[in-house]
C-alpha positions as CSV (number, residue, x, y, z in Angstrom):
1,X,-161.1,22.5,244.0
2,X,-164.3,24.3,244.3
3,X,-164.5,25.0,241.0
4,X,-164.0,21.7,239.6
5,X,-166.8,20.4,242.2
6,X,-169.3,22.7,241.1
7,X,-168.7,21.1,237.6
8,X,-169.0,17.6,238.8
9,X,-172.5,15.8,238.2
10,X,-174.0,15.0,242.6
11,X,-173.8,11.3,242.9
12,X,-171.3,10.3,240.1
13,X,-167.9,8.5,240.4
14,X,-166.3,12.2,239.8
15,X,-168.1,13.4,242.9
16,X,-167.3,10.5,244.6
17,X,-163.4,10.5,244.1
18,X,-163.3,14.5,244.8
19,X,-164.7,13.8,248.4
20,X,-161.8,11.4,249.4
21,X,-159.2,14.5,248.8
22,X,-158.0,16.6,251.0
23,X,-157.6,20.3,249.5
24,X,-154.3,20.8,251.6
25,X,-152.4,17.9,250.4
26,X,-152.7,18.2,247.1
27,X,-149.4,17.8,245.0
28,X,-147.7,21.2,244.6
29,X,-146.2,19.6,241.0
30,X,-147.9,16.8,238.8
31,X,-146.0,15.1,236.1
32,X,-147.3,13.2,233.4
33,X,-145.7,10.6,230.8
34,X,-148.0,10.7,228.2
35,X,-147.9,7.2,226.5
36,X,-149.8,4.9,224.3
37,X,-151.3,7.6,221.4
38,X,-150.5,4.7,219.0
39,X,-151.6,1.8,220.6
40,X,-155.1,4.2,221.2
41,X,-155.1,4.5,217.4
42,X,-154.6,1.2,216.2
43,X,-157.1,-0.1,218.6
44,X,-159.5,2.1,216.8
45,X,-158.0,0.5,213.4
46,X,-156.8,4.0,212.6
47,X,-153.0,4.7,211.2
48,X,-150.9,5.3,214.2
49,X,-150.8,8.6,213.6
50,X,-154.3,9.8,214.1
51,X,-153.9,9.0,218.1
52,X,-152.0,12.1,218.6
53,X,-154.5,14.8,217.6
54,X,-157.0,12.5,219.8
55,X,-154.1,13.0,222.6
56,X,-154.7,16.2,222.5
57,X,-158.1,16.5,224.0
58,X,-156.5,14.8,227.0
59,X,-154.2,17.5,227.6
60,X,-156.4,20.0,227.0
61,X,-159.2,18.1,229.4
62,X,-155.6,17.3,231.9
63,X,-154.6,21.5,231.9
64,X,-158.2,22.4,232.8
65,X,-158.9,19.8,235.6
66,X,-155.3,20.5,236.8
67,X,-156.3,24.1,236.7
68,X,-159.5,23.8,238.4
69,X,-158.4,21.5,241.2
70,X,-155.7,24.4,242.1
71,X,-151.9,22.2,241.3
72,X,-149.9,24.7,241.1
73,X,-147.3,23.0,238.1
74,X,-148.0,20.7,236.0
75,X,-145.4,19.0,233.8
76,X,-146.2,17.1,230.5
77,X,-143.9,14.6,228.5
78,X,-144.5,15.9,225.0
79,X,-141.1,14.8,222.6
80,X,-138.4,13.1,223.9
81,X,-135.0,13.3,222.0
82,X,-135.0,9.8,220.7
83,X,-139.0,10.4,219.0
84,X,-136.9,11.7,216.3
85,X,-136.0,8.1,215.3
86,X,-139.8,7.6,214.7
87,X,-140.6,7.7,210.7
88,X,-140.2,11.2,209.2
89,X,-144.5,11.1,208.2
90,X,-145.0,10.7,212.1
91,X,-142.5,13.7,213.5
92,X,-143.3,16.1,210.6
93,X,-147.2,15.5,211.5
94,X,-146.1,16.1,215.4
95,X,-144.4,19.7,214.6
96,X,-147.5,20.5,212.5
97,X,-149.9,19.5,215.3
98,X,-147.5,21.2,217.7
99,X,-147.5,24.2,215.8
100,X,-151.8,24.1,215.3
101,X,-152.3,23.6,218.4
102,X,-150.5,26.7,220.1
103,X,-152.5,28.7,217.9
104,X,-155.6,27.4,218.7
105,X,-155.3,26.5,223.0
106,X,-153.3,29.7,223.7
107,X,-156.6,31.6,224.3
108,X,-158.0,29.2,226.2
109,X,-154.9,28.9,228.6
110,X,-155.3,32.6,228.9
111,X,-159.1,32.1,230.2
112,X,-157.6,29.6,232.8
113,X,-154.9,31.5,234.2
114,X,-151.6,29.0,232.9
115,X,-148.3,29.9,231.7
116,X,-147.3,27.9,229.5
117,X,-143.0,26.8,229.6
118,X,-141.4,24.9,227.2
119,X,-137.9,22.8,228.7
120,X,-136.0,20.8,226.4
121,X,-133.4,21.6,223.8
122,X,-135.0,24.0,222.5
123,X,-132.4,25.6,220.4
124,X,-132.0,22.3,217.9
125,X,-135.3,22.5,216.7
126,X,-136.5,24.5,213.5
127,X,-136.9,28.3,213.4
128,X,-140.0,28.1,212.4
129,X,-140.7,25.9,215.6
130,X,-139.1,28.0,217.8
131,X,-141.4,31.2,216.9
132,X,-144.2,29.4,217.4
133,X,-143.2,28.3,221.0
134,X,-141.7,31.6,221.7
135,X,-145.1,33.0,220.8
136,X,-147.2,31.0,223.1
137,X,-144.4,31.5,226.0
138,X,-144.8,35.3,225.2
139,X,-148.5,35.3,225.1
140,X,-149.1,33.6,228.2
141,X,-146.1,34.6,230.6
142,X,-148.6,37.3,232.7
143,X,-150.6,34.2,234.1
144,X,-150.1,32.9,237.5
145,X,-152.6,30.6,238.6
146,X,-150.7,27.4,237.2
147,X,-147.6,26.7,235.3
148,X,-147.5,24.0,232.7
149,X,-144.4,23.3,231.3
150,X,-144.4,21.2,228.2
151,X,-141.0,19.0,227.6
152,X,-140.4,19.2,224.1
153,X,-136.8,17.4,222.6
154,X,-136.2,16.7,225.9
155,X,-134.0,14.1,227.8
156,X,-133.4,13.4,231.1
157,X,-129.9,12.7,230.9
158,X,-129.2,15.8,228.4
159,X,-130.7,18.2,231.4
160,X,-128.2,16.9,233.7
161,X,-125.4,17.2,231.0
162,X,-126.9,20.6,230.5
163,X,-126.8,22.0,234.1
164,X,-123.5,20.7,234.8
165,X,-121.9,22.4,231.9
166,X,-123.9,25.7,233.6
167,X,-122.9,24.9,236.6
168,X,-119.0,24.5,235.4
169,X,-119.6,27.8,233.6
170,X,-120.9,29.4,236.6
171,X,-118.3,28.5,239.2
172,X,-115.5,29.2,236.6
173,X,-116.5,32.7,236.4
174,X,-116.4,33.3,239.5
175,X,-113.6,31.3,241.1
176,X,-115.3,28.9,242.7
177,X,-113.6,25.4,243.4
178,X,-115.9,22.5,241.6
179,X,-114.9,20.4,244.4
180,X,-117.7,22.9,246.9
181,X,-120.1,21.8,244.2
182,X,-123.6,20.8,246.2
183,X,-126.6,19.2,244.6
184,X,-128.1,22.3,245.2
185,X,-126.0,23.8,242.9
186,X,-126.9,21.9,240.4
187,X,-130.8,21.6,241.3
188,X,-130.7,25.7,240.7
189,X,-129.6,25.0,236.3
190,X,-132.5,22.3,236.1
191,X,-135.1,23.1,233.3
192,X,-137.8,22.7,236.4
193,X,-138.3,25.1,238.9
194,X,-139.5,22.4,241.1
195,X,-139.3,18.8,241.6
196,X,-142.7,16.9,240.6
197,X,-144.4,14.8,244.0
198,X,-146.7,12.7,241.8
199,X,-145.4,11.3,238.3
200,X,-148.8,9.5,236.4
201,X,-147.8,7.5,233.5
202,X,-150.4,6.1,230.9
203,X,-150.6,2.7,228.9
204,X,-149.2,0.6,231.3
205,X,-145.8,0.8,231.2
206,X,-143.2,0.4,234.1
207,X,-139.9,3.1,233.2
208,X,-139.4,6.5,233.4
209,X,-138.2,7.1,230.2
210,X,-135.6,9.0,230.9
211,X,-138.2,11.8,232.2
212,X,-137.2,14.6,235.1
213,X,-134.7,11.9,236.3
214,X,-132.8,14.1,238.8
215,X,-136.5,16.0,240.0
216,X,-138.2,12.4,240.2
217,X,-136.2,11.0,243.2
218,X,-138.3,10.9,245.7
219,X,-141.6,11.2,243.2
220,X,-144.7,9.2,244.1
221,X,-145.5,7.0,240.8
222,X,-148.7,6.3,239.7
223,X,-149.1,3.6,236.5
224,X,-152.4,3.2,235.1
225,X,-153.7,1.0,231.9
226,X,-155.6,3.4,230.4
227,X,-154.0,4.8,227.2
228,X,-153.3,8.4,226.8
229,X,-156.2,9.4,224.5
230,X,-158.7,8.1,226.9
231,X,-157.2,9.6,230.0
232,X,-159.7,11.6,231.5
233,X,-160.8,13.2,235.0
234,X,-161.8,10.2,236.6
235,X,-158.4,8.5,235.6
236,X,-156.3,11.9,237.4
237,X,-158.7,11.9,240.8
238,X,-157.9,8.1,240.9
239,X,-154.6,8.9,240.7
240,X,-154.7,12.0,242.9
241,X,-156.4,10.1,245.5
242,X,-153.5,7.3,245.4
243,X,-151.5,9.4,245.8
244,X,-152.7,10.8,249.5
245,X,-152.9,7.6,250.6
246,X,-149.3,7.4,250.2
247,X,-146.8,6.8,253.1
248,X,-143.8,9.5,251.8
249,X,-140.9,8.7,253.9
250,X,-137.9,10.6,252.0
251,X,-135.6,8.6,253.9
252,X,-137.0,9.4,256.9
253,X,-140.4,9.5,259.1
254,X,-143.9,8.9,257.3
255,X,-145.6,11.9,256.1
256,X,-148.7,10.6,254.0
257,X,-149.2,12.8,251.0
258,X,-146.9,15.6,251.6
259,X,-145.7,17.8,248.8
260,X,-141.9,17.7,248.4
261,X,-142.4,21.4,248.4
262,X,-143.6,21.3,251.9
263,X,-140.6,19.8,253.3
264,X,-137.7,22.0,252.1
């Protein structure tokens, strides 16, 4: 967090907000639905396209701050499965962006210490896709100071699907009755290594989308108007501040602003 504050102009909103946190309760994992790239763009009376390049200077902007402020994961909603019903123009122009943009921020994750993950299904996109993800995974798997894992032809629903045909997999090998099955179990064949505390979607919208919906269950949510293009660090220590004034019960006692993490 000290980093991020020695960015931050004395006396501005920015400085303001980063006062009201407390260093120690920051989420462990931030998720982020990443909506309203159109919307931004037709505002702007551009085609809908040209919001998604401007998108990406909020992730960039997101991945630094994140970075800086010391989250440990961050997880962004990038593709779903059903954007491939979007018009073919839109999702070839997405791979292509996709596929410029690895080259050119992979460096710069480098410099600020993320690994970058890719979770999805992976393995139904194109060859020449996949190499360029495999690269950036490759190229930036020795970093350690944050993970950010990118969902890309994901679904919800498919990653449960998924980890229970693992998990079936699993105990058939080794004997194991499915009736001693434990969520546990199933929590260990999860794209996610951890379940997100704080979830921040953009543009408004009320629905998870069928985003990390086993992880999100007892997820904070945070909804904010703004759309994703102009979602910037004042907008994340809004919500990063709501989000400690939380009462998280978990089905039990309060605990205001407690990681998940924290309580396993």
């Amino acid at each position: 967090m000290h980093e991020l504050e020695t960015l931050i102009e004395p006396g501005s909103p920015d400085a303001f907000l980063l006062r009201q946190l407390d260093p120690n309760r920051l989420p462990k994992h931030v998720a982020i639905i990443m909506d309203g790239n159109g919307r931004w763009a037709n505002r702007q009376g551009k085609a809908r396209i040209a919001g998604h390049p401007a998108g990406v200077e909020a992730v960039r902007a997101t991945v630094e701050n994140c970075a800086r402020l010391g989250i440990p994961t961050l997880t962004l909603y990038a593709f779903s499965s059903e954007n491939w019903r979007r018009p073919r123009v839109e999702v070839t122009m997405l791979m292509r962006l996709l596929q410029q943009c690895l080259r050119r921020e992979v460096p710069l994750l480098n410099r600020n210490g993320v690994r970058l993950r890719f979770i999805g299904r992976l393995e139904a996109l194109s060859a020449e896709i996949r190499k360029a993800l495999d690269y950036a995974v490759t190229a930036t798997a020795h970093n350690q100071r944050m993970t950010l894992n990118v969902a890309f032809n994901y679904g919800g629903r498919a990653e449960i699907v998924d980890a229970l045909r693992s998990v079936v997999r699993e105990f058939m090998g080794l004997g194991r009755p499915l009736d001693t099955l434990t969520e546990a179990d199933v929590a260990r064949h999860l794209y996610t290594d951890s379940d997100p505390d704080l979830l921040i979607r953009t543009s408004g919208e009320m629905r998870l989308s069928n985003f990390l919906l086993w992880q999100m269950a007892y997820t904070e949510i945070f909804v904010t108007d703004t759309l994703w293009p102009d979602f910037n660090r004042t907008h994340l220590l809004e919500a990063l501040v709501a989000y400690q004034r939380r009462q998280r019960r978990f089905g039990g006692v309060e605990t205001v602003g407690v990681p998940v993490s924290a309580l396993a």
